[in-house]
C-alpha positions in Angstrom: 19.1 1.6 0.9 15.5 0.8 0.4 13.5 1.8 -2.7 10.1 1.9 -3.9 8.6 2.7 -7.1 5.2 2.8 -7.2 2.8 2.5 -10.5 -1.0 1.9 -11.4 -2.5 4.3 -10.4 -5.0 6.9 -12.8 -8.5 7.4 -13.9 -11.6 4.7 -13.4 -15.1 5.2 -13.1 -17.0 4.3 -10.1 -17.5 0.5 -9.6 -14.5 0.1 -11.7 -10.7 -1.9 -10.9 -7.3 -0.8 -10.6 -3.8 -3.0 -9.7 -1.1 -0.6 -8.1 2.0 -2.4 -8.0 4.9 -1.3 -5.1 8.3 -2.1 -6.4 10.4 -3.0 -3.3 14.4 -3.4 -3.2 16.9 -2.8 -1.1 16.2 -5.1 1.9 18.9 -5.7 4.0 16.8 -8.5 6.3 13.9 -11.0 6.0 12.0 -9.4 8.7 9.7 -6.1 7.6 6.3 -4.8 6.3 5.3 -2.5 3.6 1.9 -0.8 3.8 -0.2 0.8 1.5 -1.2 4.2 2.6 -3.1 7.2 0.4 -4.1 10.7 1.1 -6.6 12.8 -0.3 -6.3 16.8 -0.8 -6.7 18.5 2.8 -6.9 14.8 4.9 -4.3 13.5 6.8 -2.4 10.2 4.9 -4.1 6.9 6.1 -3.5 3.6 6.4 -4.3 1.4 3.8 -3.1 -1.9 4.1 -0.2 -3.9 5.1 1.4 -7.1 4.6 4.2 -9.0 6.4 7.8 -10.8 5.4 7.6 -13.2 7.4 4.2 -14.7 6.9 2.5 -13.0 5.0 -0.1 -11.4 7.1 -2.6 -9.2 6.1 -4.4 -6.1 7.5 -7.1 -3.9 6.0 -8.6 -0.4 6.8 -12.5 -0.8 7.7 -13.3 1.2 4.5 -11.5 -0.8 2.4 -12.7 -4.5 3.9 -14.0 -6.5 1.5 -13.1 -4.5 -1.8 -9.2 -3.8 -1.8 -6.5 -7.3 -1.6 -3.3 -6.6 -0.6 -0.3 -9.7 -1.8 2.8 -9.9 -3.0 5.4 -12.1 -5.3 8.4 -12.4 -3.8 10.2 -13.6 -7.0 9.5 -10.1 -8.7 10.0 -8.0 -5.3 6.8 -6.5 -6.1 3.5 -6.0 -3.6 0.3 -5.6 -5.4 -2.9 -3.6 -4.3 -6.2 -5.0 -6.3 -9.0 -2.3 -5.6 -11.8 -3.2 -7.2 -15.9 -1.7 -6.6 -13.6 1.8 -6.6 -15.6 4.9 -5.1 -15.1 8.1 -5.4 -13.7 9.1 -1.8 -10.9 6.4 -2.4 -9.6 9.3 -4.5 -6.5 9.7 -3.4 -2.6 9.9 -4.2 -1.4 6.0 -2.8 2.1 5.8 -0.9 4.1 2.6 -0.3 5.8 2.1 2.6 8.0 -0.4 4.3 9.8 -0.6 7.6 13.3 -1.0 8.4 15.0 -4.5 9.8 12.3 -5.3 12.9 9.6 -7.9 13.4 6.3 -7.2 11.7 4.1 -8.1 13.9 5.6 -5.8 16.8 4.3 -2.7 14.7 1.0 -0.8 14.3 0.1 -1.4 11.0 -1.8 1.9 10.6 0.8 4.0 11.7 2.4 6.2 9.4 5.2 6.9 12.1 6.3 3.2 11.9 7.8 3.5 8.3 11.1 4.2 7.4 10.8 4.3 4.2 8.6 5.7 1.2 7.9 5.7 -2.6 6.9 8.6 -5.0 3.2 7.9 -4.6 0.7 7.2 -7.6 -2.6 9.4 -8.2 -5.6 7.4 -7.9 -8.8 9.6 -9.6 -12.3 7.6 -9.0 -15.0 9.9 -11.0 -17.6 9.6 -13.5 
């Protein structure tokens, strides 16, 4: 069974940086994705970013372009999400996902629908 623990999320000011880390075990094949996704009070739970197993490709949301990096070390079973030049609408609670056994590139990144699995989530609270 797949698990993922979440941590790193809390308070930063505008402008400021925060690491959440996605904790990832469980994996019964080399081929998947996990995705970062978050959801603010009264929106619907976005897409993030992703990253695939067997490459490690990348995606990004447009709003996030530039600002968030999405990796990962393999050796630690652990994907990382660096946000830095935080705003405030980035306020939001921040899932990790991942997908079952299937080729990552076949999926839509962006889909929450595409992921089998999810962690606990950790708040992120960008305010002055």
């Amino acid at each position: 069974q797949v698990q993922l623990v979440e941590s790193g999320g809390g308070l930063v000011q505008p402008g400021g940086s925060l690491r959440l880390s996605c904790v990832a075990s469980g994996f019964t094949s080399d081929y998947y994705a996990i995705g970062w996704f978050r959801q603010a009070p009264g929106k619907e739970r976005e897409g993030v970013s992703y990253i695939s197993s067997r490459d490690g490709r990348t995606r990004y949301a447009d709003s996030v372009k530039g600002r968030f990096t999405i990796s990962r070390d393999n050796a630690k079973n652990t994907v990382y999400l660096q946000m830095n030049s935080l705003k405030p609408e980035d306020t939001a609670v921040y899932y990790c996902a991942a997908t079952g056994p299937r080729d990552p590139f076949d999926i839509i990144w962006y889909l929450k629908s595409e992921y089998d699995y999810w962690g606990q989530g950790t708040q992120v609270t960008v305010s002055s």
